[in-house]
Each structure stands twice: as C-alpha cells, then as structure tokens.
C-alpha positions in Angstrom: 99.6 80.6 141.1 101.7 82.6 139.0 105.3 81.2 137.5 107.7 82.7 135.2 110.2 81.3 133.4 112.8 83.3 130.5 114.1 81.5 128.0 117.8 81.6 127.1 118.3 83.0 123.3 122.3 82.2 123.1 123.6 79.2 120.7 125.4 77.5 123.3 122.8 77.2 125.6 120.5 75.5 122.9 123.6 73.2 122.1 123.4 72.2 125.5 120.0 71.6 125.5 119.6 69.8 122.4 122.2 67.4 124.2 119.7 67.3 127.0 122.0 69.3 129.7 119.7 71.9 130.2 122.8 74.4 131.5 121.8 77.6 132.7 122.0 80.4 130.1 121.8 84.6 130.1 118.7 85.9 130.8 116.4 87.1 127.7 114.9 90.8 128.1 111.3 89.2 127.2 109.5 86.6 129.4 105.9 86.3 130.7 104.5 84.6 133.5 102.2 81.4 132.7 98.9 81.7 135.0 97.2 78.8 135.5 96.0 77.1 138.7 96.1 73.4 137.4 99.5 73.1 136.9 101.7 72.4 140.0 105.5 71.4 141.1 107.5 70.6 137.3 103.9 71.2 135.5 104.4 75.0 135.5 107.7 74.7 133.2 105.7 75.0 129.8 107.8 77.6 128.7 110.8 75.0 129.2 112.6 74.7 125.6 111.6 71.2 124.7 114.3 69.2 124.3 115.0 70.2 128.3 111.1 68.7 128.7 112.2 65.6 126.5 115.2 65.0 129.2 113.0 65.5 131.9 110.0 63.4 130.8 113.0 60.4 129.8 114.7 60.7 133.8 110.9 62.0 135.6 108.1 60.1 134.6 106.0 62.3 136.5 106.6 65.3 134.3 105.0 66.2 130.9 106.4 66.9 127.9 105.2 69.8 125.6 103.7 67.7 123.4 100.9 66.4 125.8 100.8 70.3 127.8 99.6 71.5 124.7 96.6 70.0 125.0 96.1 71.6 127.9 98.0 75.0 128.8 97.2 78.4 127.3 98.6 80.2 124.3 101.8 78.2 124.1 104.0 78.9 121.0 106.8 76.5 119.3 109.4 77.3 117.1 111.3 75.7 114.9 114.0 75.2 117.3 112.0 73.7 119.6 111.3 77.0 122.1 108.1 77.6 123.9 107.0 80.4 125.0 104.5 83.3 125.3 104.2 86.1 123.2 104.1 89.5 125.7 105.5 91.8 122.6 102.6 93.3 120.1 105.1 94.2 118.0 105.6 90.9 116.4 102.5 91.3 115.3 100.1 89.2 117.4 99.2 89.1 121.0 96.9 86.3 122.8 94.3 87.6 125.8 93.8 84.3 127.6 90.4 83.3 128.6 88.4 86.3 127.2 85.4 84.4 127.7 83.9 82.0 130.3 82.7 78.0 129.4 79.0 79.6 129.8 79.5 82.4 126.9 81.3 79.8 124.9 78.5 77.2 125.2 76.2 80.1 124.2 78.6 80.8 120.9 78.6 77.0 120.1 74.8 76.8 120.3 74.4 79.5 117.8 76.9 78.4 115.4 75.9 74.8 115.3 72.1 76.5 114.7 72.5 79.1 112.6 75.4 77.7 110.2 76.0 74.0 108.2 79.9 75.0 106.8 82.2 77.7 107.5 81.0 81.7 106.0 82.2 84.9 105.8 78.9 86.3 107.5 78.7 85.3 111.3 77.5 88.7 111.6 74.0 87.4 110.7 73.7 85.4 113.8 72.0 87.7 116.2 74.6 86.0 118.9 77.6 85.9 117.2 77.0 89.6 116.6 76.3 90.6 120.4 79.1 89.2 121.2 81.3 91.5 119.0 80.3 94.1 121.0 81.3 91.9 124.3 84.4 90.9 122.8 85.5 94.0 122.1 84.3 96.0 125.4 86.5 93.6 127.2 89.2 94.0 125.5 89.0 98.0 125.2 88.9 97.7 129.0 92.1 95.8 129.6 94.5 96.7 126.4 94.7 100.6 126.3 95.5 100.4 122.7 92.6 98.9 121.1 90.5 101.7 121.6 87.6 103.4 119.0 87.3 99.8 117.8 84.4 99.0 115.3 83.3 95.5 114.1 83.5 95.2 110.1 83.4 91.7 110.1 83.2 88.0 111.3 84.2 84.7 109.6 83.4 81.9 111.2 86.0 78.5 110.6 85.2 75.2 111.2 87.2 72.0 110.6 86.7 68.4 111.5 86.6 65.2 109.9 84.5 66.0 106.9 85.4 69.6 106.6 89.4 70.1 106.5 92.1 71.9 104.3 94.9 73.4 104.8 96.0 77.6 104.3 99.0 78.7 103.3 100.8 81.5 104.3 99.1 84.4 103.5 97.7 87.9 104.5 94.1 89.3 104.8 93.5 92.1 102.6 89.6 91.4 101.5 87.3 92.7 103.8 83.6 94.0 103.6 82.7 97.0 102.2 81.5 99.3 104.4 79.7 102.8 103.7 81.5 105.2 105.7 84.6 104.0 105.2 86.6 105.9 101.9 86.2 104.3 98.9 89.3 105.5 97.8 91.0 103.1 100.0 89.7 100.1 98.7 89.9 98.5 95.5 89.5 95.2 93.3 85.5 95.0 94.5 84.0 91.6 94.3 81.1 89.7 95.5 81.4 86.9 98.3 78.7 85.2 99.5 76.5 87.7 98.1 78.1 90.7 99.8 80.5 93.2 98.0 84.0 92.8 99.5 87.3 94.8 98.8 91.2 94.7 98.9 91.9 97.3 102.0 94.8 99.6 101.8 98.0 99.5 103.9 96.7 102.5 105.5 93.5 100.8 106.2 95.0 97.3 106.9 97.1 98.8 109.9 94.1 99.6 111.3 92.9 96.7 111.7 92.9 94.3 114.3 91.7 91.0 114.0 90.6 88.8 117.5 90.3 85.2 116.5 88.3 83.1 119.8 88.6 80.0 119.9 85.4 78.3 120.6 86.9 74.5 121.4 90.5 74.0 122.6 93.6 74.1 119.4 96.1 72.1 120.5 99.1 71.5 117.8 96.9 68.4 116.0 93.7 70.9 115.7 95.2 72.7 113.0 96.1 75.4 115.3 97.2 79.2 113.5 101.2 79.7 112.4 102.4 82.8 112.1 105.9 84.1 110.8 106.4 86.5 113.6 107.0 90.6 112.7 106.2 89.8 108.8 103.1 92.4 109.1 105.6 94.8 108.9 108.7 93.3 106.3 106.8 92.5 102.8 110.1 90.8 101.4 109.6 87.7 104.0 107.4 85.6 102.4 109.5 83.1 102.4 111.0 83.6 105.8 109.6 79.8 107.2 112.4 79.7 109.4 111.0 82.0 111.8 108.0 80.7 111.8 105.4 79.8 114.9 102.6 77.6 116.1 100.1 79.2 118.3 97.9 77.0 120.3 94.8 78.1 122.1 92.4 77.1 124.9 89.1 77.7 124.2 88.0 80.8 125.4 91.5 82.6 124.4 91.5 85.2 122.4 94.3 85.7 119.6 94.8 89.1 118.6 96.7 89.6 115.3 97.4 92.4 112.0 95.3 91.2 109.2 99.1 91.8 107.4 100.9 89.0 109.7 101.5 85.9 107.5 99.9 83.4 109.2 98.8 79.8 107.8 96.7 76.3 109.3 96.9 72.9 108.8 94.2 70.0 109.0 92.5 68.7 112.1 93.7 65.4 113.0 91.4 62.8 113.7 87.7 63.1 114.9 88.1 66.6 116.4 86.4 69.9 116.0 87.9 73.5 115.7 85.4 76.2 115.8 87.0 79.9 115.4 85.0 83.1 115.3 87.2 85.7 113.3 86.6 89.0 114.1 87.6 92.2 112.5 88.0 95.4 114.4 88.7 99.2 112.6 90.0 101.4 115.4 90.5 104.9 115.6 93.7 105.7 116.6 95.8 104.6 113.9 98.4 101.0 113.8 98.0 98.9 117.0 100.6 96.5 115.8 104.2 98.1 115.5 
C-alpha cells in the first residue's frame, strides 16, 4: 500500500504545530510517497512533522511517534525543526533506493564481512563477496536510476561500530580515494599510503563524478549512529558551518544511500549493544556530475 503525505514549509503552519494544532498548511512542490506494507491506519503518517506525531501519540495511544518508527520505516530524515520526510530531489545531494537488496543477499554480505574482516578497512574489495556484489549493486541500480550510468567501482570501505568499536565523524567531505591506473594522474594529487595501498586527493572534476552507494547491512535507526548530512553543501564550499540545515538519514537494512563524495556529511556513536555494518562503495561514471 502506497501513502503520500507533503509537508507544509510556511512558518505559521510550524507555529501551529509546535503548539500541537496540526492546522492545515499550503501544499509543498516536493513530496514522495512512503511504501511499505506493515504500516496501516495512523502508522503510514511518518512523514508527519513531529511535534503533530507528539500530539497524536499524547491524545491516541495507538499511534507511534517518530522516535520509535525510526526503528522501523525506511529512509526517514529529521531536521532540526523537527520535519520528516523523504528525500525525492538528487540535487541536494543525496538520494536513498530503498531495499536494494533482499535479507538473503544481506545475510550473504554479513557472513563475508564477519569472516574476512576483524575492524573496519579501506579494502572490502579484497573479499571476493563484497566485490561481486559491487557489480550487483551497481547493475541494479543502472537499471532503475537512468543517471547512474557507465559506472565503475574504485572502491569499498567497510564501517563497523558497536560497543567496543565507536567514534564519532565530523562533518566532512571525501576527497581521498584509490589510485587507479587509467585514471589521469593529473587529477590527483597529495599521494599517500593507506593500508598499504597508494591513495590520492581527487579533483572537483573527478569528485563530481563520483557517486558513492552506502548499504546498510543491519538497520540505522537515529541511536545507530546513523549518516547526517547538510543538504546541497556538495555544491556551496562556504557552508561548512551551515549546521542549521542539517539532516539525519536513517536506513533499513538493505537500503541503499546514494550520495556526492562532496556532501558534508558526519555520524555519531552507536548507542548501546548494537551493531552498524555499512559497505561504502564508490562509483566513477561516465557521463559527467550525477548530483546537481
């Protein structure tokens, strides 16, 4: 079952709804429908602003707030001033394919990387699996997105945080990325060894090129130390500082987050005994910028 729901972006209707009178409001030009079958009835309003959740939860019991939907719904994001909602617009700099891959592919994925690696690495290409699966990853998504087309794999980082391995990243961009043979050396500078392999800092020319698909491998609700991004900063170099605007994108496992390796973006810790397994891949493609 398929239901939509817009989000009203004038002041006075998030005055009213910070009062919990959840008025109605103009319609926004952007929306996108939320698909998914086990959510019924007052369920399906995820994309409700949250203080509108907060006054239903308080007067219906039945319904659930935000907080305990993002355990379970797919690819909800959270802004400062409380909105959820879905990104549908690439040109912010990110874009979320839900469920790019089944529970059976992702118990495959978490089989390899619990076999073939101890701590988090720059090289999940090693893993015979990990690296098959760039090539699924990336034929599925050629088939459904018609601009991430003449893709090639450069690279895969695999992240893991739980307990005993945590941290926290600030906001930052990806610039350093494997050196590859065929690709100009004119375009890449400040070489230096990780891990044993030579990696560079990628120009802006190379850098739009670039698409990176993080999977998530477990579920990233907002305590998994989930990715947040500052929304349209891949293309504005002055907002660096621009927290006010920023997002938190939660995943189910199996989604697919799509990004510019020039998006600021930033995660927090894991809280409590929980696991977050992500499988970072980077993507050249052919035909020029993907993100606008």
């Amino acid at each position: 079952m398929v239901r939509s729901r817009c989000l009203s972006n004038s002041m006075e209707h998030r005055r009213q709804l910070r009062r919990g009178r959840p008025g109605p409001g103009p319609v926004p030009s952007r929306c996108m429908s939320l698909q998914d079958s086990r959510w019924n009835g007052m369920k399906h309003h995820a994309l409700w602003p949250c203080a509108a959740a907060q006054f239903l939860t308080l007067h219906f019991p039945a319904f659930q707030s935000p907080s305990t939907m993002a355990l379970h719904s797919t690819s909800v994001y959270c802004g400062p001033i409380g909105l959820c909602r879905l990104s549908c617009d690439r040109n912010e700099g990110f874009y979320v394919k839900p469920k790019l891959l089944d529970s059976v592919e992702l118990d495959e994925l978490r089989t390899a990387v619990a076999g073939g690696f101890t701590q988090s690495t720059r090289l999940a290409l090693s893993n015979p699996v990990v690296h098959i699966y760039s090539s699924i990853v990336a034929s599925r998504l050629e088939s459904s997105l018609e601009w991430f087309k003449g893709n090639r794999c450069l690279s895969c980082h695999y992240f893991t945080k739980s307990e005993t391995e945590n941290w926290m990243v600030p906001f930052h961009r990806d610039e350093f990325f494997m050196v590859q043979s065929d690709v100009d050396l004119g375009e890449i500078s400040d070489v230096c060894m990780k891990e044993g392999v030579q990696f560079g800092r990628f120009s802006a020319t190379l850098l739009r090129r670039i698409v990176a698909v993080r999977v998530a491998l477990d579920a990233i609700p907002a305590n998994h130390g989930p990715l947040r991004v500052i929304p349209r900063s891949h293309v504005d170099d002055g907002r660096n500082d621009a927290h006010q605007d920023e997002m938190v994108v939660t995943q189910s496992a199996g989604d697919a987050l799509l990004m510019s390796p020039m998006l600021l973006h930033a995660s927090g810790k894991v809280d409590g005994p929980h696991v977050r397994r992500v499988l970072h891949y980077a993507y050249l493609m052919r035909d020029g910028a993907c993100f606008g």
